[in-house]
C-alpha positions in Angstrom: 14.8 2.5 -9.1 12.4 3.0 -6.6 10.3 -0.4 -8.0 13.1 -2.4 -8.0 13.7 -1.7 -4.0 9.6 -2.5 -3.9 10.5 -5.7 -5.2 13.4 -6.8 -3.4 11.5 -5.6 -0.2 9.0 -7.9 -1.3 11.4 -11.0 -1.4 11.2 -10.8 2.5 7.8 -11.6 2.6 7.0 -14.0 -0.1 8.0 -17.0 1.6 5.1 -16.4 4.2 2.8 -15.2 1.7 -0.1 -17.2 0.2 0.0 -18.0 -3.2 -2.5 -15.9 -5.4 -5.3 -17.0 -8.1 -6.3 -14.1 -9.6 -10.3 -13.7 -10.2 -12.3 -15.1 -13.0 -13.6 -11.9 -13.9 -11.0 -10.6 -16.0 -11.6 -8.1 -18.7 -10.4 -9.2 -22.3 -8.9 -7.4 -24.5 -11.6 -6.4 -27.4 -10.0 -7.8 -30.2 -9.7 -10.7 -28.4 -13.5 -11.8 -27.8 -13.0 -14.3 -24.7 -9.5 -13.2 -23.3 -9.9 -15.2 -19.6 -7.0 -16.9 -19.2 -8.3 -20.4 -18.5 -6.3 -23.9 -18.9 -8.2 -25.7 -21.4 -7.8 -29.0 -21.3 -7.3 -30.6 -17.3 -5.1 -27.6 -15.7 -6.9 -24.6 -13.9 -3.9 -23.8 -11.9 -2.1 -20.1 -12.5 2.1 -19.8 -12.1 2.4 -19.5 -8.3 2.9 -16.0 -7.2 3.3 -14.5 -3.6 0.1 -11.6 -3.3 2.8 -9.1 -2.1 4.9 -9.3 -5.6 2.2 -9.6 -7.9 0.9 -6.3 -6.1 3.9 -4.4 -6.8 4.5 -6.1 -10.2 1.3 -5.2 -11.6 1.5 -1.7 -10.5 5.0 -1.0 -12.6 4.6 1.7 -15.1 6.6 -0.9 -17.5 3.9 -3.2 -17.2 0.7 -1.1 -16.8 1.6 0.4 -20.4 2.6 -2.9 -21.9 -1.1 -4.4 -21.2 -2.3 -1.1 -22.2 -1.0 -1.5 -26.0 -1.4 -5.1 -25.7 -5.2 -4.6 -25.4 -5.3 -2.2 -28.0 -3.4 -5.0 -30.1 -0.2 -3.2 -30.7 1.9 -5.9 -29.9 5.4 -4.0 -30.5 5.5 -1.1 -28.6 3.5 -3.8 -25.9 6.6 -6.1 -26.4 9.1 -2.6 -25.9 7.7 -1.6 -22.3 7.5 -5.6 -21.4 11.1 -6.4 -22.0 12.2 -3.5 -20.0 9.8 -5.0 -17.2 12.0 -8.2 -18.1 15.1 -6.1 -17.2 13.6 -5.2 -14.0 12.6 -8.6 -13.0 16.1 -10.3 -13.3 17.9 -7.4 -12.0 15.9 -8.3 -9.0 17.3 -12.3 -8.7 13.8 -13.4 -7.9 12.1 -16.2 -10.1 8.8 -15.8 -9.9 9.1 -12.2 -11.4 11.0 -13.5 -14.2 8.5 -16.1 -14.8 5.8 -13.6 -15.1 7.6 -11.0 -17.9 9.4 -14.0 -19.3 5.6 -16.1 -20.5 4.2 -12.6 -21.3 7.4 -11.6 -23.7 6.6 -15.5 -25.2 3.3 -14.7 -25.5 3.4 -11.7 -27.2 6.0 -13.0 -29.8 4.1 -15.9 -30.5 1.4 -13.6 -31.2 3.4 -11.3 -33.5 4.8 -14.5 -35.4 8.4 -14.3 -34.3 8.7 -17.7 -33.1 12.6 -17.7 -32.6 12.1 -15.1 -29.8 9.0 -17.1 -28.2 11.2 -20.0 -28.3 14.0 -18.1 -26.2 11.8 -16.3 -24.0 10.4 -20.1 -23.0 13.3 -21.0 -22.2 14.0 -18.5 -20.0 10.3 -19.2 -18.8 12.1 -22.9 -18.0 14.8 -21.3 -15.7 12.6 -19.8 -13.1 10.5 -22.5 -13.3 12.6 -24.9 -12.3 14.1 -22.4 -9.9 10.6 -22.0 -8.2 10.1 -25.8 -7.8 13.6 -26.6 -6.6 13.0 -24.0 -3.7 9.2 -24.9 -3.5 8.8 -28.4 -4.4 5.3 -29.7 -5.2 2.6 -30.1 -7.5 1.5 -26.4 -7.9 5.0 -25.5 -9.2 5.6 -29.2 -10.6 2.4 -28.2 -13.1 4.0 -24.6 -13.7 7.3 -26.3 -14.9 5.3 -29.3 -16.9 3.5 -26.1 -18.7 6.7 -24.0 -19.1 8.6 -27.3 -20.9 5.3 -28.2 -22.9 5.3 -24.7 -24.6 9.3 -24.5 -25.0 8.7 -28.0 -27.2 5.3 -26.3 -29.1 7.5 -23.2 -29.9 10.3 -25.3 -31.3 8.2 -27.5 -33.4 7.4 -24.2 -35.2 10.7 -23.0 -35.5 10.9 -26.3 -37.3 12.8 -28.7 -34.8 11.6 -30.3 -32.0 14.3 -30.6 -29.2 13.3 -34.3 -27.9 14.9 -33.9 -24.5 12.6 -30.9 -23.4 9.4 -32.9 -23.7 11.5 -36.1 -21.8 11.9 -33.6 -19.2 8.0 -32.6 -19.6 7.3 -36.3 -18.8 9.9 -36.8 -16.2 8.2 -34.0 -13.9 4.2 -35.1 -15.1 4.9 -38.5 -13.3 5.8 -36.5 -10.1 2.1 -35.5 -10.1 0.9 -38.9 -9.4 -2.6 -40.2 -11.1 -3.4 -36.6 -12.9 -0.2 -36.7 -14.8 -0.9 -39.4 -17.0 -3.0 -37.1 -19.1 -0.1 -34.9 -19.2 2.3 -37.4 -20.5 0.3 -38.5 -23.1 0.1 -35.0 -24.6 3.9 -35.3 -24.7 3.2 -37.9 -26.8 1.2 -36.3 -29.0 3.3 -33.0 -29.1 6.1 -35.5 -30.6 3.6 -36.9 -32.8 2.7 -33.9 -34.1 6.2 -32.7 -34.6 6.9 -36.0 -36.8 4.1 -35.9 -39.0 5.4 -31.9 -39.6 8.7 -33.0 -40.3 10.0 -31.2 -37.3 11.3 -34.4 -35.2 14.5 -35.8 -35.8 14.2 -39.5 -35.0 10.7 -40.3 -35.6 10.2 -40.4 -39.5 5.8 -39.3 -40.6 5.8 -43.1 -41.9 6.2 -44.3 -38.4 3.2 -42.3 -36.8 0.1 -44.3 -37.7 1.5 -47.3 -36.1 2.4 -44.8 -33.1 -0.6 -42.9 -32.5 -2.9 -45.9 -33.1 -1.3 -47.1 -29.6 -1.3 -43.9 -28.5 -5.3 -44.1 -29.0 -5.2 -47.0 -27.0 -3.3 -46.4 -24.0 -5.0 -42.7 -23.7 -8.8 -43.9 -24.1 -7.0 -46.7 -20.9 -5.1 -44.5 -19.1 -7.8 -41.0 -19.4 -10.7 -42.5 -20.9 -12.7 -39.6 -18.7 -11.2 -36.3 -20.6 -12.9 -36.4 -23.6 -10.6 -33.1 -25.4 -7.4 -35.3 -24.6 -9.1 -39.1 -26.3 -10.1 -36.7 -29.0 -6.9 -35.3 -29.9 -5.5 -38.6 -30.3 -8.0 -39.6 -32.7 -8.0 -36.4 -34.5 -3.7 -37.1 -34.8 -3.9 -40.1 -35.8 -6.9 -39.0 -38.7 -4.1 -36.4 -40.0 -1.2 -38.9 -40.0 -3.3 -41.7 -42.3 -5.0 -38.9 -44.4 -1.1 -37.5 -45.2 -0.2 -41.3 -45.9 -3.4 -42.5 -47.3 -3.2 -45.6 -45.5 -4.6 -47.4 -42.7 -3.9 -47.8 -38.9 -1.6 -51.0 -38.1 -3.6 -53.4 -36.1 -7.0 -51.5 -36.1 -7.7 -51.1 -39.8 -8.8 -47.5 -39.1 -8.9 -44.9 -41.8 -8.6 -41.0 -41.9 -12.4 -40.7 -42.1 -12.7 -43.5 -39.2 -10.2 -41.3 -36.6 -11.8 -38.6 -37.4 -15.3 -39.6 -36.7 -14.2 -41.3 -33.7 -12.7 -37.6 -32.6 -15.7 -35.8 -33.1 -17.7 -38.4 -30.9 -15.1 -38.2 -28.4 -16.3 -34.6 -28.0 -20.1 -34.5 -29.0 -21.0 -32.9 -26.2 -18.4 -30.1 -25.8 -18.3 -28.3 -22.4 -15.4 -27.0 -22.1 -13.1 -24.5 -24.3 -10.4 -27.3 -25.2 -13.4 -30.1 -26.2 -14.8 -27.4 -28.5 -11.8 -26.4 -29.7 -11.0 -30.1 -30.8 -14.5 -30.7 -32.4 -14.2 -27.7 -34.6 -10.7 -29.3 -35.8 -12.0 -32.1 -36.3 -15.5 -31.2 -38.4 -13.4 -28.9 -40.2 -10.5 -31.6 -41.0 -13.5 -33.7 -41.7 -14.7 -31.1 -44.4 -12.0 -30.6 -46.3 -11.8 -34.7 -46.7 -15.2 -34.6 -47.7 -14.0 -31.9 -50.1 -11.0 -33.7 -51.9 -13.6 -36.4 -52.3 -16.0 -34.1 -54.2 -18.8 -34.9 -51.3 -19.6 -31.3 -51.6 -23.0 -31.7 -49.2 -20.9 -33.4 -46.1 -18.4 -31.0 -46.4 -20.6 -28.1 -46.0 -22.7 -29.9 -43.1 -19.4 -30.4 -41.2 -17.9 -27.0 -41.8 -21.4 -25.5 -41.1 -21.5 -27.8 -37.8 -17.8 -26.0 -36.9 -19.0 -22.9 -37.5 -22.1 -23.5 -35.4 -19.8 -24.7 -32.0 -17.0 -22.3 -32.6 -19.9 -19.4 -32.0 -21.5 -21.2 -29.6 -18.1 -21.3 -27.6 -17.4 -18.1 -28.5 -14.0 -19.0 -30.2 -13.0 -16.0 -32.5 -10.1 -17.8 -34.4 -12.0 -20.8 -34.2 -15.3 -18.8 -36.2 -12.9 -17.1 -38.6 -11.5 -20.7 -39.9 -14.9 -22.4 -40.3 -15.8 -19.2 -42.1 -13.0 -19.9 -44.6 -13.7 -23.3 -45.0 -17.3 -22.7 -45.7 -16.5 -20.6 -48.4 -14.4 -23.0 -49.4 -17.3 -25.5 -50.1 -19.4 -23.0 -51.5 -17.3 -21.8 -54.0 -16.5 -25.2 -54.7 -20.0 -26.2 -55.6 -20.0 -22.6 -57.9 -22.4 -20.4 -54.8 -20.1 -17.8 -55.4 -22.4 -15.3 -53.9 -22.6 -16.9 -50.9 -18.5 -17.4 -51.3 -17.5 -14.2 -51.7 -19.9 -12.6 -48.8 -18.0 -15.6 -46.5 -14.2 -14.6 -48.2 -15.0 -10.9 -47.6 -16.1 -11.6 -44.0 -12.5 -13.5 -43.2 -10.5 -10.6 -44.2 -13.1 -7.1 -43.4 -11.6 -6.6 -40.0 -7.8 -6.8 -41.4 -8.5 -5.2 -44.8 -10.9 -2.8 -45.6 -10.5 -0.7 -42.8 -7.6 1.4 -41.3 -5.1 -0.8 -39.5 -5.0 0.5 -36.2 -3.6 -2.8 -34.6 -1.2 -5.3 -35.1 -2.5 -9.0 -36.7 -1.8 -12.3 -34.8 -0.1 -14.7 -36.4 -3.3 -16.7 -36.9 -5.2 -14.1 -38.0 -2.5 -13.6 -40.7 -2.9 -17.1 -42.0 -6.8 -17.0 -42.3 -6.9 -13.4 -43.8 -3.7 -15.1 -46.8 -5.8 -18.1 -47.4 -9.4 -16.2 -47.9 -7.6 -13.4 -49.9 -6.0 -15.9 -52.1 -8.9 -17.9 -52.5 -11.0 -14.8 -53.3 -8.6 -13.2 -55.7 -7.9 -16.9 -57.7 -12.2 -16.9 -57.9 -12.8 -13.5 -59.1 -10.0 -13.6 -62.2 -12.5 -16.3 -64.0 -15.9 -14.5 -63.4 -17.4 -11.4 -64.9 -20.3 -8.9 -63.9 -22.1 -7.4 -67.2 -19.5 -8.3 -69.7 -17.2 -6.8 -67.1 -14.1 -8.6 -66.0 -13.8 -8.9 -62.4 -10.0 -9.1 -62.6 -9.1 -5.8 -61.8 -11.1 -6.4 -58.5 -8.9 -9.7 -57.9 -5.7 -7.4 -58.4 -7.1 -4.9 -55.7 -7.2 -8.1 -53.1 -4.3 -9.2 -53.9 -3.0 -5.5 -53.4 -4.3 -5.1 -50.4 -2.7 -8.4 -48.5 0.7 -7.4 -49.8 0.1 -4.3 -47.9 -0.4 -5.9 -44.7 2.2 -8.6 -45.2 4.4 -5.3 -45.9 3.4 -4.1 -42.5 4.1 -6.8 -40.4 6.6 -9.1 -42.2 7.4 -11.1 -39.4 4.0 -11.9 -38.7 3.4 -12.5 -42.4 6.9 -14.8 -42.4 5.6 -16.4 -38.7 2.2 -17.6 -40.8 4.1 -18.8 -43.7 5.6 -21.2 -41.5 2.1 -22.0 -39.8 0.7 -22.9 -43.0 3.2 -25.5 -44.0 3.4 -27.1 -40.3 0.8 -29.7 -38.8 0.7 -27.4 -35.7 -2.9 -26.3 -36.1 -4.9 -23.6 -34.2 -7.4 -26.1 -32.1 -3.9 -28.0 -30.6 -1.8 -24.8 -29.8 -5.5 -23.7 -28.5 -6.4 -26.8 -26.3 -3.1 -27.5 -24.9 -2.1 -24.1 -24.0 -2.9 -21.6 -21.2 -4.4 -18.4 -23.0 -3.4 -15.1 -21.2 -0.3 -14.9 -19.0 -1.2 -13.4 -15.9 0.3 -10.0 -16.2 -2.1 -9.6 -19.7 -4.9 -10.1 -17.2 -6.5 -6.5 -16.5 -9.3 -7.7 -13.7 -12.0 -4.8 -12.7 
């Protein structure tokens, strides 16, 4: 194929070629809201790519169509024309062409919910990485392997095991950065945190992580005391593991309501995507505490507060869920007006009108929850001596449709709604659009 022989021609001059950061100004797709790939939490680096292959890469027909449907949010036929852009890519031998398809195939599948394919596809994303940085070594391509090894272990904890030595690896190369990789070990540490409390690690039991994170707590607010979204997370960890064991921290006495607090002011002043991502979790975790206590005004302040950063911030995902939790409380307190306006507005865009585009995987979840929520209010309430059951049915009806649709999304949020991988984590401590996603005017 004539793009194939671009692309080996290419190989030639990549070694002399300068390593390319594509522009800020990057078109999102529209059903994405803010679609500029941006590292949230410390990294701003993208996967090191010579300017002469990403030319040629970027001009495939493969991959032109693939970010065509991607933006239009038809993730399948995206994924079809992507992975024959895969074939393409290691026919040629060269890593960094792998790397690209390889992240974007992940990305897409994690998207569409089938997490067993992400999980393969990062592995892959692994290979060339570590191909890259044994022919390049250095901290560009040591931080494009750290990322590649920290995603492999977020994909496995949703396929429901964590795989301990991939994040031992992840910390092996983060001390190779020096002084800025100390933030990027502890968020190994929280990864495997996280995969205990979900009952995804194999050696670390959810009774042992209080006693865990609490130091963990301590050595990050020592070690990175500075980034405020990385202290935070801790906190906000260590709030879920003592809420799930109703118990206190070992040494610090600290309860669920305590972390959580101490998360949120960890992030007061949000400035960047990954703090604001974190304070929404938080105020939202915070809520639904408030909630299971009957403290029906601070939960409503707190998800109202989310709700108030997340459109500040202009997190889509991150809106939607403190919309669903806000309904939450106002049901909850019988403003079932209010309620169903806030369930309707969760699943509208999903629901009521024709489905012209595939769901994400978070999106699914969201759209489930309100819908069930919605349904299980309207079967007790009545409009002029006029059941409103019938009306419950026809919600009810209308999410088996889409989970009929897309049944591995549908099976992919299943799984997200029993794990302890929640959206502002994933969010925070991942890089948003792989490069080849990007469509820049």
């Amino acid at each position: 194929r004539p793009w194939l022989g671009m692309l080996m021609k290419g190989r030639a001059l990549a070694s002399a070629a300068s390593l390319v950061v594509l522009p800020a100004s990057i078109r999102p797709a529209p059903w994405q809201a803010d679609g500029c790939r941006r590292y949230r939490l410390m990294r701003d680096h993208l996967s090191p790519v010579p300017k002469s292959l990403l030319a040629n890469v970027v001009q495939m027909p493969e991959v032109i169509e693939g970010r065509r449907y991607f933006v239009e949010g038809k993730f399948s036929i995206a994924i079809q024309h992507l992975a024959r852009a895969d074939e393409i890519s290691k026919a040629s031998g060269m890593a960094e062409l792998s790397l690209l398809t390889s992240e974007t195939l992940a990305y897409l599948h994690a998207l569409s919910g089938d997490f067993s394919k992400e999980a393969s596809y990062r592995a892959q994303c692994v290979q060339a990485s570590s191909t890259l940085q044994a022919n390049t070594p250095g901290i560009a391509t040591d931080l494009t392997l750290f990322d590649c090894l920290h995603n492999w272990a977020l994909s496995d904890i949703k396929c429901g095991l964590l795989n301990t030595a991939t994040l031992a690896h992840a910390r092996e190369v983060a001390r190779r950065v020096g002084k800025g990789g100390k933030g990027l070990v502890r968020t190994c540490d929280m990864t495997e945190a996280l995969a205990a409390i979900d009952g995804s690690h194999s050696s670390v039991s959810v009774e042992q992580v209080p006693a865990m994170v609490s130091a963990l707590t301590d050595a990050v607010t020592d070690e990175c005391g500075g980034e405020a979204a990385l202290t935070g997370s801790a906190y906000l960890i260590l709030a879920v593991a003592l809420h799930r064991l109703g118990q206190r921290a070992s040494g610090e006495g600290m309860e669920a309501e305590a972390a959580c607090q101490k998360a949120i002011e960890m992030v007061d002043a949000a400035c960047i995507e990954a703090e604001a991502y974190v304070k929404v979790g938080a105020l939202l975790f915070l809520s639904r505490m408030h909630l299971e206590r009957e403290q029906s005004d601070l939960a409503d302040k707190a998800a109202s507060e989310a709700l108030a950063v997340a459109e500040k911030a202009l997190l889509q995902d991150a809106v939607d869920a403190a919309l669903y939790q806000l309904a939450t409380v106002r049901m909850s307190v019988g403003d079932f007006v209010v309620a169903e306006g806030l369930f309707r507005t969760c699943t509208a865009k999903l629901t009521q009108a024709p489905q012209t585009r595939s769901p994400t995987t978070w999106e699914m979840v969201q759209v489930e929850k309100a819908s069930e929520q919605h349904s299980a209010m309207l079967e007790g309430m009545s409009f002029n001596n006029h059941s409103r059951q019938p009306e419950a049915v026809q919600i009810r009806e209308k999410l088996k449709k889409l989970q009929d649709a897309f049944p591995v999304t549908a099976a992919g949020a299943t799984r997200l709604r029993e794990s302890a991988l929640d959206l502002w984590y994933v969010r925070a401590f991942s890089p948003n659009l792989p490069t080849l996603l990007q469509d820049s005017d």
